[in-house]
LUMKEMAR-627668 format. One record per residue (C-alpha): residue number from 1; residue in one letter; x, y, z. Coordinates in nm, 2 decimals. Layout:
BEGIN
@num:NUM | residuo:A | c1:X | c2:Y | c3:Z $
...
This chain:
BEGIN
@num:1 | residuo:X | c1:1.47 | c2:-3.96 | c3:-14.57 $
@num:2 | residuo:X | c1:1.18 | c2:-3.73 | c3:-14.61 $
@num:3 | residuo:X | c1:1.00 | c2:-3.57 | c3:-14.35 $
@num:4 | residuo:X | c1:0.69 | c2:-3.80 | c3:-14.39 $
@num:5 | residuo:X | c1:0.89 | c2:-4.08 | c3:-14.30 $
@num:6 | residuo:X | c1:1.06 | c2:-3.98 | c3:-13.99 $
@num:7 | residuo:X | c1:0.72 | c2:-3.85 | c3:-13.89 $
@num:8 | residuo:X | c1:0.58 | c2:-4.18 | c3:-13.92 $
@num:9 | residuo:X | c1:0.89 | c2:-4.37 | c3:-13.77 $
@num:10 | residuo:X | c1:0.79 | c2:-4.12 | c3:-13.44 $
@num:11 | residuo:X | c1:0.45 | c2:-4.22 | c3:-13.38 $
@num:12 | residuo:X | c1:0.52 | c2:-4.62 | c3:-13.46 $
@num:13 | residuo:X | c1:0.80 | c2:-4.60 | c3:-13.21 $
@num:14 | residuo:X | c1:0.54 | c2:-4.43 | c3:-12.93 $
@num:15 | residuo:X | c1:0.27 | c2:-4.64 | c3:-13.03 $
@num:16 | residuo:X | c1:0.48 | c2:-4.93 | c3:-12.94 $
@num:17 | residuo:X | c1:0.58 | c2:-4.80 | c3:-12.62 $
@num:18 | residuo:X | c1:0.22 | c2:-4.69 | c3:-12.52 $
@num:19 | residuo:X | c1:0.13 | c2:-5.09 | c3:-12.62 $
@num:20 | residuo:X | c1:0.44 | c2:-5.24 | c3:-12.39 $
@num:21 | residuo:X | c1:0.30 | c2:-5.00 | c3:-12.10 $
@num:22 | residuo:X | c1:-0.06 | c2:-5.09 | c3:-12.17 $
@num:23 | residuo:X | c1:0.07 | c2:-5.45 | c3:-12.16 $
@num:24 | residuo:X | c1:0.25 | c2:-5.39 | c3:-11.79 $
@num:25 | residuo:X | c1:-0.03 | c2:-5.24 | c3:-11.61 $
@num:26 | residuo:X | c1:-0.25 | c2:-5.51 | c3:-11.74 $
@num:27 | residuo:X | c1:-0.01 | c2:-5.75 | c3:-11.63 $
@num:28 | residuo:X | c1:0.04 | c2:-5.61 | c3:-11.28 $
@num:29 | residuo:X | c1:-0.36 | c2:-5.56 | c3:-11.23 $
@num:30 | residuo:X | c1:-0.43 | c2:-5.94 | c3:-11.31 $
@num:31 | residuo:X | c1:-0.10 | c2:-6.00 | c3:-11.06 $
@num:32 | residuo:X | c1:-0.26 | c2:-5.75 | c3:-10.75 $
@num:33 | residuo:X | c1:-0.60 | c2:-5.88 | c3:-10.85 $
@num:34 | residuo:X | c1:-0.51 | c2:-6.27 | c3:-10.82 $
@num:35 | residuo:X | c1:-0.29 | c2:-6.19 | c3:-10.48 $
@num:36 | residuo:X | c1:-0.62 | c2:-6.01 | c3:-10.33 $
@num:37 | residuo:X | c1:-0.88 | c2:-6.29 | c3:-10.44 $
@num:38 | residuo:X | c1:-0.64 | c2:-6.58 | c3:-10.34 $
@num:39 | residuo:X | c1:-0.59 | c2:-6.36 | c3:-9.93 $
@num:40 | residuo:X | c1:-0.98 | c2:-6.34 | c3:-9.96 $
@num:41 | residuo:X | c1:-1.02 | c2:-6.73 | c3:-10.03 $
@num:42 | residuo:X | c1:-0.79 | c2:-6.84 | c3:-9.71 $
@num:43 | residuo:X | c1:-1.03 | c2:-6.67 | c3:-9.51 $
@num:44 | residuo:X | c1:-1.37 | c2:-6.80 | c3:-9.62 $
@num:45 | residuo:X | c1:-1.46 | c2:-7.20 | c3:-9.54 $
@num:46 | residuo:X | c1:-1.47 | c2:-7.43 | c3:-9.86 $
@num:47 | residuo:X | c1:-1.82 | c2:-7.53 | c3:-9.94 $
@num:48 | residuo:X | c1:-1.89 | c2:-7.88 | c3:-10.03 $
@num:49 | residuo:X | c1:-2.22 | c2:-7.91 | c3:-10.05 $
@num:50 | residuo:X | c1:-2.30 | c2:-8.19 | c3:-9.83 $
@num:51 | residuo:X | c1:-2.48 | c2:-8.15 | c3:-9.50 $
@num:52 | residuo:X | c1:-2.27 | c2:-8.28 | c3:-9.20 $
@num:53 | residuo:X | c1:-2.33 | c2:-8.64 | c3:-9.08 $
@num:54 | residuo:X | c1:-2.27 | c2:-8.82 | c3:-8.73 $
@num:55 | residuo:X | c1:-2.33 | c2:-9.13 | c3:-8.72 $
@num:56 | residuo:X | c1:-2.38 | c2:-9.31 | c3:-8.45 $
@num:57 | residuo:X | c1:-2.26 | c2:-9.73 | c3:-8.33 $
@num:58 | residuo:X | c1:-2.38 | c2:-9.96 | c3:-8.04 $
@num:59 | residuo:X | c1:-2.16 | c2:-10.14 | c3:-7.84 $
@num:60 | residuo:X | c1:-2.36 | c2:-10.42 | c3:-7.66 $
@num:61 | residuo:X | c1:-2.27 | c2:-10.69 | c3:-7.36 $
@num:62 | residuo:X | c1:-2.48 | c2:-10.90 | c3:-7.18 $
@num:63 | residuo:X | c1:-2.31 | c2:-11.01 | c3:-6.84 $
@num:64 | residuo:X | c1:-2.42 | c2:-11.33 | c3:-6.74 $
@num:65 | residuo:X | c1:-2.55 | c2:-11.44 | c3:-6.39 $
@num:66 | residuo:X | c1:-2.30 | c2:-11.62 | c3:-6.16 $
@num:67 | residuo:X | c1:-2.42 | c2:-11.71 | c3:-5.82 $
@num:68 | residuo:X | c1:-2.15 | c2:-11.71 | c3:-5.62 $
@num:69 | residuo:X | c1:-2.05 | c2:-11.70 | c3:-5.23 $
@num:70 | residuo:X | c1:-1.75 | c2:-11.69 | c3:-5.01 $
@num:71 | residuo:X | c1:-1.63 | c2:-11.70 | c3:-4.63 $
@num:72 | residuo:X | c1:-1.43 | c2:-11.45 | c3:-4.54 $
@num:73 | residuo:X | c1:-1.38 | c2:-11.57 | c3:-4.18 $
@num:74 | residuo:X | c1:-1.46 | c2:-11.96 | c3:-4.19 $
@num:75 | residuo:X | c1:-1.37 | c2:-12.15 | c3:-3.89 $
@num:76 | residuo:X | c1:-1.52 | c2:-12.08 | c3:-3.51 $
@num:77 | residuo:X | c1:-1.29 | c2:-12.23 | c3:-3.24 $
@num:78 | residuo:X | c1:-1.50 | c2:-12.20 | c3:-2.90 $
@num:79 | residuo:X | c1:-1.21 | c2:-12.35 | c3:-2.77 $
@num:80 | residuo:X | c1:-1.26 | c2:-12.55 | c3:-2.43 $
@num:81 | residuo:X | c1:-1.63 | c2:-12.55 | c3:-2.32 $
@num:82 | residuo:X | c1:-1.76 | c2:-12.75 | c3:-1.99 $
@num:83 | residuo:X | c1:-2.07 | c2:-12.98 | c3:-1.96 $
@num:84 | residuo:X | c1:-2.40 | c2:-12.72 | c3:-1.98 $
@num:85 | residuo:X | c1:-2.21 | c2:-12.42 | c3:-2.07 $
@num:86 | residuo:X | c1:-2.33 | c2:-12.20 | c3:-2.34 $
@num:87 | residuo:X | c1:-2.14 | c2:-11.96 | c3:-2.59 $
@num:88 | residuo:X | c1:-2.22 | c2:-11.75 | c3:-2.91 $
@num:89 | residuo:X | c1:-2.03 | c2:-11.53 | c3:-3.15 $
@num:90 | residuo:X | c1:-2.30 | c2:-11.25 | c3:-3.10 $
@num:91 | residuo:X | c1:-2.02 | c2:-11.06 | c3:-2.89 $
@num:92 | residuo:X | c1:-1.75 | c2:-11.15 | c3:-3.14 $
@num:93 | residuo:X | c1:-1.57 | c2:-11.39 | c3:-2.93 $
@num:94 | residuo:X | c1:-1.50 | c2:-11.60 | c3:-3.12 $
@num:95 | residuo:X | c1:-1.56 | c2:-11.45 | c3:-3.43 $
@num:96 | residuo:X | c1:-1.89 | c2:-11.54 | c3:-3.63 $
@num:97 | residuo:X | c1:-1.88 | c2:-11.70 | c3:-4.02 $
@num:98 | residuo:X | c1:-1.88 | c2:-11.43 | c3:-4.24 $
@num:99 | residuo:X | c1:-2.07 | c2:-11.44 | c3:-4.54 $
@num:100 | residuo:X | c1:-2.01 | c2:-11.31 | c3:-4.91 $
@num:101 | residuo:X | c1:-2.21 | c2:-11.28 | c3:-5.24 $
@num:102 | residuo:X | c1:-1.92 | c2:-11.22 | c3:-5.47 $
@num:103 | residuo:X | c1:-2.17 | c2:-11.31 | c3:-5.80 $
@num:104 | residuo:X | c1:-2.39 | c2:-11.05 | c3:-5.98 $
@num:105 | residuo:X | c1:-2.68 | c2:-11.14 | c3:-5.86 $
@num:106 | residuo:X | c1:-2.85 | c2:-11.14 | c3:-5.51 $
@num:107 | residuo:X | c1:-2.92 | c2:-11.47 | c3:-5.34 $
@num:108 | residuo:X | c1:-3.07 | c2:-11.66 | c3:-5.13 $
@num:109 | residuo:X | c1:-2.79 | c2:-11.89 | c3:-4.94 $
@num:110 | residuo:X | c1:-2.94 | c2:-12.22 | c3:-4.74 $
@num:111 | residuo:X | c1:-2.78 | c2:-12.34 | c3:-4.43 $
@num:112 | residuo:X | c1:-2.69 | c2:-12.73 | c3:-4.32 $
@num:113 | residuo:X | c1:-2.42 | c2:-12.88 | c3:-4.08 $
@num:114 | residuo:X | c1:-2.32 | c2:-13.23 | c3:-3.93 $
@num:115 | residuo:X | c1:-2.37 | c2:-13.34 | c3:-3.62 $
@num:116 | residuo:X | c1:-2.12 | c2:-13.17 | c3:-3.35 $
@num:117 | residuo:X | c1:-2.21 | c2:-13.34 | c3:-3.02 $
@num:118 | residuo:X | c1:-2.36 | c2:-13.67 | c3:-2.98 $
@num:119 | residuo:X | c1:-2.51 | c2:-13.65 | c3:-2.61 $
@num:120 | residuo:X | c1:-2.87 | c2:-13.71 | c3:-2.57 $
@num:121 | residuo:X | c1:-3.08 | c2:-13.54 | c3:-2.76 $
@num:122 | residuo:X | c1:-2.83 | c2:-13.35 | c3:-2.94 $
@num:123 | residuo:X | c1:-2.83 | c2:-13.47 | c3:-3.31 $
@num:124 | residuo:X | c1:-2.96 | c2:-13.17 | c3:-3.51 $
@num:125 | residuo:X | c1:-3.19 | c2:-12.99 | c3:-3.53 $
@num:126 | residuo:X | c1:-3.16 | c2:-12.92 | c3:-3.16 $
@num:127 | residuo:X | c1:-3.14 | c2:-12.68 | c3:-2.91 $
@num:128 | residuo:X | c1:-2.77 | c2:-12.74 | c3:-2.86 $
@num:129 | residuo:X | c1:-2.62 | c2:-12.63 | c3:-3.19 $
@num:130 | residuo:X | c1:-2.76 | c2:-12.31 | c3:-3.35 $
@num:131 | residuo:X | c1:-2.71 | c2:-12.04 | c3:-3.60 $
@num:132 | residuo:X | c1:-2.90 | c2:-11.66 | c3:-3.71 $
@num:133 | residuo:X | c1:-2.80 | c2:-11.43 | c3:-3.95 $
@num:134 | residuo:X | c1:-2.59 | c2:-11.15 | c3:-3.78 $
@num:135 | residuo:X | c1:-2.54 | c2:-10.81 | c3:-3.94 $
@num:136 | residuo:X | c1:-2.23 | c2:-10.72 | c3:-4.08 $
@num:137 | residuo:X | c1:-2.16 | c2:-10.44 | c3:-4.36 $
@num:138 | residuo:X | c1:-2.56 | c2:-10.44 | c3:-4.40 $
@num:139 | residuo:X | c1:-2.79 | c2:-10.55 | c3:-4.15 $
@num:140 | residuo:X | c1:-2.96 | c2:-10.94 | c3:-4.27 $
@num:141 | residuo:X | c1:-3.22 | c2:-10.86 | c3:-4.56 $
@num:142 | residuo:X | c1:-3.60 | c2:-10.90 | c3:-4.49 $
@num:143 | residuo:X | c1:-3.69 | c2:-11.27 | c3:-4.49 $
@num:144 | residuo:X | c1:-3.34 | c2:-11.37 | c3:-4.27 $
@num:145 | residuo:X | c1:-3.34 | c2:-11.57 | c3:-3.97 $
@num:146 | residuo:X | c1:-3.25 | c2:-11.36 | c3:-3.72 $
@num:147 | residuo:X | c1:-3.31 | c2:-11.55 | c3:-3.42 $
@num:148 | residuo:X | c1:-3.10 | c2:-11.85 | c3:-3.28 $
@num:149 | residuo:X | c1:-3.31 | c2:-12.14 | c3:-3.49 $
@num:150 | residuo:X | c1:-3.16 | c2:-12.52 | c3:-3.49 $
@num:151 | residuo:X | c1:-2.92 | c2:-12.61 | c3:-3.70 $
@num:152 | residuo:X | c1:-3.07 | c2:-12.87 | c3:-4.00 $
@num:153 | residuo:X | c1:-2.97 | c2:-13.18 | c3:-4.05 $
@num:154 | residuo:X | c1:-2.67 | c2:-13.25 | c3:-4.34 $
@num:155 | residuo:X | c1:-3.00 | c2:-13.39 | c3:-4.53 $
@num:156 | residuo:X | c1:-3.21 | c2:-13.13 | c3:-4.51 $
@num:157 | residuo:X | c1:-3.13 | c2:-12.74 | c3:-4.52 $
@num:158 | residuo:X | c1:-3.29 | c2:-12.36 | c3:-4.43 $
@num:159 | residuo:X | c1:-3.26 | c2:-12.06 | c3:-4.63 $
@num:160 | residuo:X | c1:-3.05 | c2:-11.84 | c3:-4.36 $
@num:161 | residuo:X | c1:-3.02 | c2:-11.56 | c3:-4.59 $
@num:162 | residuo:X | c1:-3.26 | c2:-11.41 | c3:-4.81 $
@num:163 | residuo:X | c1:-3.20 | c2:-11.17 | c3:-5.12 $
@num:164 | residuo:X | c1:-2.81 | c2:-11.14 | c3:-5.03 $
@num:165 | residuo:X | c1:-2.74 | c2:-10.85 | c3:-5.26 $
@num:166 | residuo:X | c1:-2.44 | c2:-10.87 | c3:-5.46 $
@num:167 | residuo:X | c1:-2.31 | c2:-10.44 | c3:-5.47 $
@num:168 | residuo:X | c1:-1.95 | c2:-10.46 | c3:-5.33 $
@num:169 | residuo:X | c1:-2.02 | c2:-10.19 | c3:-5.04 $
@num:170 | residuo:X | c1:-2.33 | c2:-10.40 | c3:-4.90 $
@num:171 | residuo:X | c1:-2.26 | c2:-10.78 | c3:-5.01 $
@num:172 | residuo:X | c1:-2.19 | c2:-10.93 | c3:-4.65 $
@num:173 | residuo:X | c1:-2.37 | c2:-11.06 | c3:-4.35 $
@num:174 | residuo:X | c1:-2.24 | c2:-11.25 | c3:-4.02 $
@num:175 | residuo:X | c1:-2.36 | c2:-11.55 | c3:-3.93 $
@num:176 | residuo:X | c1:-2.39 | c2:-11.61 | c3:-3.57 $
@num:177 | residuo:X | c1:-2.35 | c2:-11.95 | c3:-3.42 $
@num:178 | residuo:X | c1:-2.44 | c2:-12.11 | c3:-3.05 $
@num:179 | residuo:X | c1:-2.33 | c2:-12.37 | c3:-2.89 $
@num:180 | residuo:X | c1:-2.49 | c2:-12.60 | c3:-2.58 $
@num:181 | residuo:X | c1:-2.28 | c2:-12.84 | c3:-2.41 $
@num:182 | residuo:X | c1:-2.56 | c2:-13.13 | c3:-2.33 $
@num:183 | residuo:X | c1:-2.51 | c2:-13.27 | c3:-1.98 $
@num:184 | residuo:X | c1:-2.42 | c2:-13.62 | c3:-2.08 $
@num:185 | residuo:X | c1:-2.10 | c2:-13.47 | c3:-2.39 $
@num:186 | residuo:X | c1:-1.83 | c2:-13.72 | c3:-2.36 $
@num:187 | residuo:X | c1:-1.49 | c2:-13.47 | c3:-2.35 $
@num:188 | residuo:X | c1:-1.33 | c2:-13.46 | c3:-2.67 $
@num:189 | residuo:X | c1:-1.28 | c2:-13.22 | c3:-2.94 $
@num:190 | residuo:X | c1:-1.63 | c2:-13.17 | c3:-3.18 $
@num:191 | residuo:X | c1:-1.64 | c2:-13.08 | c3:-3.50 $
@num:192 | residuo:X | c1:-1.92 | c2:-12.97 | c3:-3.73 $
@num:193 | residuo:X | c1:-1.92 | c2:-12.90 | c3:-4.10 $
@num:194 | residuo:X | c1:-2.15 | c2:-12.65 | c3:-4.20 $
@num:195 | residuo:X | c1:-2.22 | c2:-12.62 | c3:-4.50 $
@num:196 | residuo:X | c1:-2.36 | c2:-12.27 | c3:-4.72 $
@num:197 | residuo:X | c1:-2.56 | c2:-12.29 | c3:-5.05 $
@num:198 | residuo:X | c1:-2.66 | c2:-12.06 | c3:-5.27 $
@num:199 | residuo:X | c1:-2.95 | c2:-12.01 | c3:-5.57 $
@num:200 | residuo:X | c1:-3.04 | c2:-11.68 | c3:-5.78 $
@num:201 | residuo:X | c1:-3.35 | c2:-11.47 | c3:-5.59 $
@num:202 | residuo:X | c1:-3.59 | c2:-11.35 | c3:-5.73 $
């Protein structure tokens, strides 16, 4: 082999090597360079384009108006009672009615009761059998009778309680009744039914 041709074998072998080590740093730049672009990528929020939305539902109900009363406490005994003696609830002995609006919606609740004694004179409305709005976890709303007023006849009926409101921690009143033992009452037991209605206010 002549010295031309080993001289040329020489430089073909080093220009390969100088290509294969070109080749490797290229390769590992494009490797470091992905690595760093990918670690910057985690740290920066994807952009989508689209402005951000929040929209918004309705949920609707309607409740419906229920007039609607209870009696807590619903029977009076005055237990025995003599010709011309008088006695009340005012002092809690016995214990008055107690009155509830358990709707959602004040009222107005009417009062009406039988006949209790049947002396002279006695057949409602009279002196001898009476009722008033008493207070009890409010005191009885403007437009109440508050006095001892006759009872009305099982025909005919008086609005007792006006504008009973219906909130939970102000939705009862007491309702006071009095009794008169006419001077001519037969002895016996009397009994009244009274009876409580009541319509939407206004």
């Amino acid at each position: 082999m002549n010295k031309n041709n080993k001289k040329e074998g020489k430089m073909e072998n080093h220009s390969n090597n100088l290509i294969g080590g070109l080749i490797i740093v290229a390769m590992l730049i494009s490797i470091g360079s992905t690595a760093l672009v990918l670690s910057e990528i985690e740290s920066v929020p994807i952009i989508t384009g689209r402005a951000t939305s929040t929209p918004q539902g309705i949920t609707n109900v309607t409740v419906g108006a229920t007039t609607y009363i209870t009696l807590p406490v619903a029977f009076i005994d005055f237990g025995s009672l003599y010709n011309n003696e008088i006695n009340d609830t005012t002092d809690n002995s016995p214990a008055p009615f107690q009155l509830q609006n358990d709707g959602t919606v004040n009222v107005n609740v009417t009062i009406k009761g039988t006949n209790i004694f049947s002396g002279t004179g006695a057949a409602n409305p009279s002196s001898y059998y009476q009722f008033a709005c008493g207070a009890g976890e409010i005191a009885c709303p403007t437009g109440s009778v508050v006095s001892f007023t006759n009872m009305p006849n099982s025909t005919s009926s008086t609005i007792a309680v006006a504008q009973l409101p219906y909130v939970d921690s102000g939705d009862q009143v007491e309702m006071d009744i009095k009794v008169t033992v006419p001077a001519d009452e037969s002895a016996g037991a009397k009994t009244s039914t009274v009876t409580f209605t009541a319509t939407q206010g206004v």
